[in-house]
C-alpha positions in Angstrom: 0.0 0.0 0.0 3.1 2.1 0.9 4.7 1.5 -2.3 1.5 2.5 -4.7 1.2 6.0 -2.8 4.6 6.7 -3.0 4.0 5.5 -7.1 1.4 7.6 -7.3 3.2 10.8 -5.6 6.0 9.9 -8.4 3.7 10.2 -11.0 1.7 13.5 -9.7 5.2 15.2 -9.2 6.4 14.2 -13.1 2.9 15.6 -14.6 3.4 18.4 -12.2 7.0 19.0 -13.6 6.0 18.1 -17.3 3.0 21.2 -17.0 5.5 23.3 -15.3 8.1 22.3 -18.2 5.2 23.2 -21.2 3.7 25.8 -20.1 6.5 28.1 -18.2 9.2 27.1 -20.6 7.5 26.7 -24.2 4.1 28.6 -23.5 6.1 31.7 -22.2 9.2 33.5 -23.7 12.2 33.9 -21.6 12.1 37.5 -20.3 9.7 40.1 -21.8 11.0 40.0 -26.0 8.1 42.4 -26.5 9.7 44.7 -29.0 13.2 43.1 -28.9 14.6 42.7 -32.3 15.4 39.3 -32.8 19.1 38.0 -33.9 19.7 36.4 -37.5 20.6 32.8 -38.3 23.5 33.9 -40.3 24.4 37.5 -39.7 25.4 39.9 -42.7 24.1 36.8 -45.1 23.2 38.3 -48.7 21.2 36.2 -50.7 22.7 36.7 -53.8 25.7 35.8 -52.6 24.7 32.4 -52.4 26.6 30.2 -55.1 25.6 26.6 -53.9 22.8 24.8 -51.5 23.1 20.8 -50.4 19.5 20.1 -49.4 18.7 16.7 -47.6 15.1 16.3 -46.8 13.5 14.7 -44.0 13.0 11.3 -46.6 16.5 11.6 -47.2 16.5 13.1 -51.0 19.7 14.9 -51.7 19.9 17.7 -54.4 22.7 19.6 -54.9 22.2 23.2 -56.7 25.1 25.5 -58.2 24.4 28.8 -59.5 25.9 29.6 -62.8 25.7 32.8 -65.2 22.6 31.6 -66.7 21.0 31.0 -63.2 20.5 27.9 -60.4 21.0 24.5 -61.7 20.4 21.3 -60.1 23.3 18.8 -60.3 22.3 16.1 -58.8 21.0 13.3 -59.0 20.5 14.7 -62.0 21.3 17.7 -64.3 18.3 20.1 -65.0 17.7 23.7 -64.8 16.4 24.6 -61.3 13.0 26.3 -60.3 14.4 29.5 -60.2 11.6 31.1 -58.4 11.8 28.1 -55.1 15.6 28.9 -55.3 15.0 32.6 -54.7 12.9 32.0 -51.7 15.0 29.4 -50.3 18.0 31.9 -50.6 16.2 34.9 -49.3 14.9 33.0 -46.3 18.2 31.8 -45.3 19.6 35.2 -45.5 16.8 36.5 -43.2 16.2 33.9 -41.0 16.0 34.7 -37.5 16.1 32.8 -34.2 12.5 33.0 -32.1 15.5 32.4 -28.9 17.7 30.1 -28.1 17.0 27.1 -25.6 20.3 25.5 -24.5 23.8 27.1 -25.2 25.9 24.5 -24.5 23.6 20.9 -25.0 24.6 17.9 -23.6 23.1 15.8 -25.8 21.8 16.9 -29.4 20.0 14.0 -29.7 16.8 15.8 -27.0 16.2 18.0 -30.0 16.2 15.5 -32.7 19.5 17.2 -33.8 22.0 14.5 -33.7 20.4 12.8 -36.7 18.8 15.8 -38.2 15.9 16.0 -39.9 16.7 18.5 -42.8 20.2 19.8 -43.4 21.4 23.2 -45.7 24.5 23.1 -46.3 25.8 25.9 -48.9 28.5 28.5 -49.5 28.6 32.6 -49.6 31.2 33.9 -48.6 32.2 30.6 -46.8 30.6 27.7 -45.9 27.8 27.4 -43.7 25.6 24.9 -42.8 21.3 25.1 -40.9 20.6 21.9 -39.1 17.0 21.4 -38.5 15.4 18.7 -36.0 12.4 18.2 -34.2 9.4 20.6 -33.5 9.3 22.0 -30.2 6.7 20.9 -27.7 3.9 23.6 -28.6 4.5 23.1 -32.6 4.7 26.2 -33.5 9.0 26.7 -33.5 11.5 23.4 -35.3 15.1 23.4 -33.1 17.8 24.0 -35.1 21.3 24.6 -35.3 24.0 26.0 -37.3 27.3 25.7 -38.7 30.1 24.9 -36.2 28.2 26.4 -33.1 27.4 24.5 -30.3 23.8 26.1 -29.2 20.3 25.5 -29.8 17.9 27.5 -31.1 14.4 28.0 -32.5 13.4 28.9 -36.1 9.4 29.5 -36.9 8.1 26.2 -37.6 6.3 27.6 -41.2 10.3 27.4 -42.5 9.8 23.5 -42.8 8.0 24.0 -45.7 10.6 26.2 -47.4 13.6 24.0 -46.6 12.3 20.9 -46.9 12.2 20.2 -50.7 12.5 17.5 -52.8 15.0 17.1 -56.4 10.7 17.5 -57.7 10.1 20.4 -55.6 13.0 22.1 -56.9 13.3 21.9 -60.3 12.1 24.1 -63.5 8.4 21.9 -64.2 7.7 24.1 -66.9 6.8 21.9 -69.8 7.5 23.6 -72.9 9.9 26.4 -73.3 9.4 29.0 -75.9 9.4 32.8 -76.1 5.6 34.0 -76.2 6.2 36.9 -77.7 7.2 34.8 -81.0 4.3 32.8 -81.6 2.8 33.0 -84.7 1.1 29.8 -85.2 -0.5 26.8 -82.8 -1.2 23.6 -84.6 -3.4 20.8 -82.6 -4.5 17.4 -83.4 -7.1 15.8 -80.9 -8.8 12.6 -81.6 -8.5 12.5 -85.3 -9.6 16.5 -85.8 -6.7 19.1 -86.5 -7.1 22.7 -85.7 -4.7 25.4 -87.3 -4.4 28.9 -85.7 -2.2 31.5 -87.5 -1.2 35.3 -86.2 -2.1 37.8 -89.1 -0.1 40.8 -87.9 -1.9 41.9 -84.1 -4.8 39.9 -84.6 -5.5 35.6 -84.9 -6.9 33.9 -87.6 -8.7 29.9 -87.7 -7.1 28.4 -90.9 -8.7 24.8 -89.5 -10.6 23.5 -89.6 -12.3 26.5 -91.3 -11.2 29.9 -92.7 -12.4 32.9 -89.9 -11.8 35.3 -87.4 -10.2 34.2 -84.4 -10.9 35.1 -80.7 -7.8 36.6 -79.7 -8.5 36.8 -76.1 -9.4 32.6 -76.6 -6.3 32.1 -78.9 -3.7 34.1 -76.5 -5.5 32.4 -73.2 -4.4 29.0 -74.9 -0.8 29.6 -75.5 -0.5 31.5 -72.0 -2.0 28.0 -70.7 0.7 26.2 -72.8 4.1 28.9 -71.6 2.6 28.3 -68.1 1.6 24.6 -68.0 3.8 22.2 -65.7 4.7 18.8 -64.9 3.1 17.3 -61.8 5.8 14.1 -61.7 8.2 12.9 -63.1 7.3 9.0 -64.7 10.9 8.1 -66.3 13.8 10.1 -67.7 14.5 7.2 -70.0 11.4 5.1 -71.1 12.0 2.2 -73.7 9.6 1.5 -76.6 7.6 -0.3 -74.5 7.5 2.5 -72.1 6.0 5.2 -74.7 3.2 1.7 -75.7 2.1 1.8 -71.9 2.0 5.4 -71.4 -0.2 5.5 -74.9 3.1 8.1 -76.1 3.7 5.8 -79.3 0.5 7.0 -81.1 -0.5 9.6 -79.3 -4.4 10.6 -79.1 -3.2 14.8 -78.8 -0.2 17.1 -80.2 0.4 20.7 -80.5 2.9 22.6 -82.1 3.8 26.0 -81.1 5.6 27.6 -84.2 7.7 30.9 -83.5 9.0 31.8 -86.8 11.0 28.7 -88.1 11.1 26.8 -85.2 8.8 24.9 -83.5 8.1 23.1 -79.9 5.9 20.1 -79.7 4.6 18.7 -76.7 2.7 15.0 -77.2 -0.2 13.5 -75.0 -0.6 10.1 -74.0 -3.1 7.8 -71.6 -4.7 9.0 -68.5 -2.5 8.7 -64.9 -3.5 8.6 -62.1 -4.9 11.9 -59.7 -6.8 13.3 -63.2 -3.5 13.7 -65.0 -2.5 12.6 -68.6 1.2 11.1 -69.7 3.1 13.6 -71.5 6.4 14.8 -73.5 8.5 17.2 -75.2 9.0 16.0 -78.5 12.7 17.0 -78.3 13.4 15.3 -74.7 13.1 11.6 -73.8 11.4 12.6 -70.2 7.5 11.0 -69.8 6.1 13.3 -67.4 2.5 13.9 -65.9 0.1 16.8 -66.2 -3.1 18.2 -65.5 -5.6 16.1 -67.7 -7.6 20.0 -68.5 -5.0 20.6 -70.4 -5.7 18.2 -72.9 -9.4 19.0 -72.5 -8.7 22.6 -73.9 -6.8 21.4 -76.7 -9.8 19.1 -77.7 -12.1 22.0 -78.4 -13.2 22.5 -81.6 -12.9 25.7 -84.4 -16.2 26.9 -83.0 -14.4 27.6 -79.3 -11.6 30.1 -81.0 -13.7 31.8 -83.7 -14.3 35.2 -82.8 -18.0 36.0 -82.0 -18.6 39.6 -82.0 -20.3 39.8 -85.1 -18.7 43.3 -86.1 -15.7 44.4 -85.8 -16.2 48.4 -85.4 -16.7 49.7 -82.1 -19.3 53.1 -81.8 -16.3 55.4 -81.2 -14.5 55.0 -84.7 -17.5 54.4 -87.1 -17.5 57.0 -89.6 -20.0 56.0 -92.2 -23.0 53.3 -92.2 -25.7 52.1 -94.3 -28.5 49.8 -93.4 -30.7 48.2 -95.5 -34.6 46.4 -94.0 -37.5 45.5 -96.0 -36.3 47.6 -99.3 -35.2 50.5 -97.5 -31.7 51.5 -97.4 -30.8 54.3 -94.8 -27.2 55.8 -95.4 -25.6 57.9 -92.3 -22.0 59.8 -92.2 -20.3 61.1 -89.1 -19.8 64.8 -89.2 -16.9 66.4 -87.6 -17.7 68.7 -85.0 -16.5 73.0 -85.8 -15.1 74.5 -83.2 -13.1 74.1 -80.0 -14.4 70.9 -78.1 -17.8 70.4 -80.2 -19.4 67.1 -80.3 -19.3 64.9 -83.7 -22.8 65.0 -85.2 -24.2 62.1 -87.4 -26.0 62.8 -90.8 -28.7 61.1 -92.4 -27.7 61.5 -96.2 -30.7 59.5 -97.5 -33.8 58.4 -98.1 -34.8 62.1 -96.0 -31.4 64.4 -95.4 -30.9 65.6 -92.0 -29.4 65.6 -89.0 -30.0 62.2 -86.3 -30.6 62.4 -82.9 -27.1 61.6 -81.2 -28.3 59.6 -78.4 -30.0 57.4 -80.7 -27.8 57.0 -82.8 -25.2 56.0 -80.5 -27.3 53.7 -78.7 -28.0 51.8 -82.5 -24.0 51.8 -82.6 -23.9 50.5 -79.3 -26.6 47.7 -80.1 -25.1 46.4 -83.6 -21.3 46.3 -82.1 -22.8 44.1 -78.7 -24.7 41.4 -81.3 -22.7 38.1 -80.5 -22.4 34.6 -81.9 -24.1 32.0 -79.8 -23.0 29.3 -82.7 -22.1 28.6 -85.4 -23.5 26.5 -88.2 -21.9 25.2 -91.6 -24.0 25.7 -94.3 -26.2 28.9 -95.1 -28.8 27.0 -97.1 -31.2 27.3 -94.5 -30.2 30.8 -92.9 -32.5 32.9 -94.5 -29.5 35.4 -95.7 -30.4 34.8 -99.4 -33.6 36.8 -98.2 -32.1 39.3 -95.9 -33.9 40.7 -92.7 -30.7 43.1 -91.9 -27.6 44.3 -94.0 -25.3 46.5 -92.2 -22.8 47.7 -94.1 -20.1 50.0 -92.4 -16.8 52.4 -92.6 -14.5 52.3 -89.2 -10.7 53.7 -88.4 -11.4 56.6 -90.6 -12.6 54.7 -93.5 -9.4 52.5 -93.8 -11.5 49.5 -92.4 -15.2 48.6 -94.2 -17.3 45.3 -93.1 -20.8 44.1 -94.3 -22.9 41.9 -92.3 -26.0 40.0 -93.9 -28.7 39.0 -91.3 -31.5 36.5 -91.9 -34.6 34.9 -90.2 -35.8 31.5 -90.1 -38.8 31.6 -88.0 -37.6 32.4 -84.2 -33.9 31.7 -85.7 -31.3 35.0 -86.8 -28.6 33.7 -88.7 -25.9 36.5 -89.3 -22.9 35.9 -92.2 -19.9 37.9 -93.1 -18.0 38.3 -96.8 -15.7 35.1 -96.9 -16.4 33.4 -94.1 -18.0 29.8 -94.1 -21.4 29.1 -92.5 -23.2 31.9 -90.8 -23.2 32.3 -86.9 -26.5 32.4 -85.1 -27.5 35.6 -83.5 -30.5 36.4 -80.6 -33.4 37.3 -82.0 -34.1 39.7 -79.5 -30.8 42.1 -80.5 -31.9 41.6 -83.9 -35.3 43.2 -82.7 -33.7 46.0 -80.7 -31.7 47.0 -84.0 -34.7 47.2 -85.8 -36.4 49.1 -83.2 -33.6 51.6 -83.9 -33.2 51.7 -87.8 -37.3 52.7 -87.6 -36.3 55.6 -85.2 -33.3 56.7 -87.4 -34.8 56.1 -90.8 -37.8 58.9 -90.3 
């Protein structure tokens, strides 16, 4: 009975000592460091003095970086251009780090803060070597012990700097998957499931050359090669794959390929099988490497012509029309844009026929403002059935100071407005109800 109260006394007095260890020790700084500016890991450190970093992860991955005149490269275990954006963090965080205070200046024993066998090791050279040993978290979680180059004591570092140290050969290398300079790119080539789709720059502006000939979106056209220049691997599968590698990975006739043409050269990048996590196997034509990446990738290049035509169905905008001419039910009403006399006066618009006269301004711009909103919902490929041979609407208008004309044929097919342009296939279907508002307007501005 003696012995199990002086058992239990033993074991009151440890959890007393433990509490008084956690919450005195760890819960509460050591003195008041309200205010107090705290000391850096490695004092006068410039991060772009940093020529090389050994990282060893807590799994035991080694990579070895060097920076050279064209930036960080990683050296081993194998020889790739680094990430260079990861290496500037890591080297700006070692060249700021700072201790939250140190726990034991001369330890006894590393191994109490997991520092004997550490966890994560930097080693790299500045002005002369250095080395950050980084062990176990301290009792609260929120600070990692650590310790550096030849020094005996133990500190604390914020526990967030795990993340920035401990990176893998993955983690650490440039994932980008297909190099090339954007501001180049004059043509995108894709074939996807059997259907090819050609896209062509014609000075500022994008053209469809396939699978039909017609405007192109540019805002669709440059958000698919910024998704190509910015698209990156999510693994590495094998640096090396054999022929019957490329079979399994589906990379030996592969379902997707686009070309990205600057001038007279060209990157490729090919499309295999679906991996695992919602990611496809892929390659750079040029480069043995079978890599993964995010399988909406290959969903955008699947779309169709339809996706990248453009589908405003004018080109002018209210501000630069200068002349117009509409045509409904045998009436043709012709307009001009009159330059305003005199300091500051407003541009006036002129009916020229069927009745000469000066047009309301307000309505006029608001018929402007209608006809340059109409948008393509779809398109279809024949005009058989459109109604344009039979036209409900022609619109036929000067822009950029009458450098630029475009006509515009509308037609109706019971609820249906088709609208087609001058040497472009098919015709795009329009809302019936802009159609109506235009209308609405061309009565207004044809009395």
């Amino acid at each position: 009975m003696r012995g199990l109260k002086s058992t239990i006394a033993a074991i009151v007095l440890l959890i007393g000592l433990g509490a008084y260890i956690y919450f005195v020790t760890w819960k509460t700084p050591e003195g008041d460091t309200s205010g107090k500016k705290l000391d850096k890991v490695f004092a006068a450190l410039q991060a772009d003095k940093i020529e090389d970093i050994t990282i060893t992860t807590a799994a035991g991955d080694a990579t070895v970086l060097k920076k050279d005149a064209s930036g960080w490269q990683v050296t081993s275990p194998l020889a790739v251009t680094a990430d260079q954006g990861e290496l500037s963090g890591m080297t700006n965080a070692l060249s700021s780090l700072e201790m939250v205070r140190v726990i034991d200046e001369n330890p006894t024993s590393l191994n109490d803060y997991g520092l004997s066998n550490p966890r994560i090791e930097v080693d790299f050279k500045a002005d002369k070597p250095h080395k950050l040993l980084i062990g176990e978290k301290s009792p609260t979680g929120s600070d990692l012990f650590a310790k550096r180059d030849e020094d005996k004591k133990v500190f604390l570092i914020p526990a967030t700097q795990e993340t920035t140290f401990n990176r893998t050969t993955f983690d650490l290398r440039e994932k980008t998957l297909l190099k090339f300079d954007r501001d180049k790119v004059d043509g995108v080539d894709v074939t996807a499931a059997g259907k090819s789709l050609t896209l062509t720059k014609d000075g500022a502006d994008w053209k469809l050359t396939k699978p039909v000939q017609a405007r192109a979106d540019f805002g669709s056209v440059e958000g698919l090669v910024g998704k190509l220049q910015t698209a990156q691997m999510k693994s590495v599968v094998t640096s090396d794959p054999t022929a019957a590698d490329l079979k399994k990975y589906g990379l030996d006739k592969p379902d997707t390929t686009v070309n990205i043409n600057t001038g007279s050269s060209r990157a490729t990048l090919i499309f295999g099988s679906k991996a695992p996590d919602n990611t496809v196997y892929a390659r750079d034509a040029s480069k043995p490497t079978v890599v993964t990446v995010d399988g909406t990738l290959v969903d955008d290049l699947k779309k169709g012509g339809d996706d990248y035509r453009r589908k405003d169905l004018f080109e002018f905008r209210p501000y630069n029309v200068t002349h117009i001419e509409l045509s409904h039910n045998g009436q043709t009403v012709v307009l001009d844009r009159v330059k305003g006399t005199g300091d500051n006066a407003p541009d006036k618009w002129h009916r020229v026929s069927p009745n000469p006269g000066d047009v309301d301004k307000e309505k006029m711009d608001g018929l402007l403002s209608k006809l340059s909103n109409m948008r393509a919902a779809s398109f279809v490929e024949s005009t058989a059935k459109a109604g344009l041979d039979k036209p409900a609407l022609v619109v036929d208008a000067k822009f950029d100071e009458g450098k630029k004309n475009e006509k515009v044929t509308f037609g109706q097919v019971g609820t249906d407005v088709f609208a087609g342009r001058p040497n472009e296939p098919g015709a795009a279907k329009a809302d019936s109800a802009d159609l109506n508002d235009v209308l609405k307007s061309f009565d207004e501005i044809a009395k």
